[in-house]
N, C-alpha and C positions, 0 to 999 in steps of 0.2 A: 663231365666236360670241364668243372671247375677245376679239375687236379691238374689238368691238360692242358690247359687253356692256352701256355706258352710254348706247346707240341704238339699243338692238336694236330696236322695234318701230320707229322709226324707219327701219332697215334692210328691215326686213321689209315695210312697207307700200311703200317704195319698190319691192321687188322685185317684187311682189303687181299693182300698179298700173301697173308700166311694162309688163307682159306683154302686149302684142299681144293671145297668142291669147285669152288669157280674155277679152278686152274685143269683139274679135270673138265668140263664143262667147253673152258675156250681149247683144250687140247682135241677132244674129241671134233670138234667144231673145224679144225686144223685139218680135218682128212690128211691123212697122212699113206700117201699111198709106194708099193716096194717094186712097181712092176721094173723100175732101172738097176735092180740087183739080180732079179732073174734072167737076162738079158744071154747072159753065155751060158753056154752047156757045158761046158767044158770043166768050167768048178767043179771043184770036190761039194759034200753036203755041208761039211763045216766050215768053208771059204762062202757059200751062203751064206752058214748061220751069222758066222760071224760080221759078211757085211750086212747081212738084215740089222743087227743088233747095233753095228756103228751105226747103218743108216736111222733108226729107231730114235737112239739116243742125240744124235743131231740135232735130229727135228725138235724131239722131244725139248732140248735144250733153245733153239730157238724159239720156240714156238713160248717158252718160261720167259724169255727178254721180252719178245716182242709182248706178249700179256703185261711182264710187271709196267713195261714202256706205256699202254696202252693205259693201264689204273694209275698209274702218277698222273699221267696229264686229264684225264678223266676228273681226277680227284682235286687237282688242282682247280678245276674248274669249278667243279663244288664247291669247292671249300672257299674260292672266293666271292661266288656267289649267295653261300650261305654267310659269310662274314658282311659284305653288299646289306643284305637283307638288315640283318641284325643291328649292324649299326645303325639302319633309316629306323628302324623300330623302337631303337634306345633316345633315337634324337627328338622322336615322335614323342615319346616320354616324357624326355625333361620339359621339352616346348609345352605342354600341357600343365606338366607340375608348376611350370613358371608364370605359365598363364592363371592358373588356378591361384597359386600366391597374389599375384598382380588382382586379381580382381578381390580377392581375400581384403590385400590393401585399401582398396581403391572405395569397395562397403565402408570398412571401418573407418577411415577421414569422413566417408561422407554422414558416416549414426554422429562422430561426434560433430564436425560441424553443425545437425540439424539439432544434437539437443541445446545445445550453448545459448 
């Protein structure tokens, strides 16, 4: 995360998007059905195949946008909810470390004030 820091979502959609399986996963998910290519009889067998394969590849191609469309904004979400988070957590920090100084101080005036 350190190397990334100023690409992280950048990192992260790349990771998200090249995965195979999810892509597989939201395609199968897609049903993707041919019954408006069987429609006339009158085709040859290869006038089928071929628009089974246009129709196939379509889908299949949309079915790619709409998924990457789907993990950007998804991720987007994330990742600013995860940056949300992180920052209250780093502020949570310093306010503590500061507070912890402050009363660090506030001991020592008061040891020397009482030896004197």
């Amino acid at each position: 995360m350190l190397k990334e820091k100023k690409y992280f979502y950048r990192a992260v959609v790349c990771n998200v998007i090249c995965s195979t399986e999810l892509l597989e996963q939201f395609i199968r998910k897609w049903k993707v059905s041919l019954k408006s290519t069987f429609e006339s009889d009158t085709d040859s067998i290869e006038e089928c195949v071929t628009g089974i394969c246009e129709s196939l590849s379509t889908r299949c191609s949309h079915a790619k946008m709409v998924f990457e469309m789907i993990m950007k904004l998804l991720l987007k979400v994330i990742v600013a909810q995860f940056r949300k988070d992180y920052l209250r957590v780093i502020k949570k920090e310093k306010g503590l470390a500061l507070r912890k100084k402050v009363v660090e101080k506030a001991e020592k005036k008061n040891t020397e004030c009482v030896s004197i």
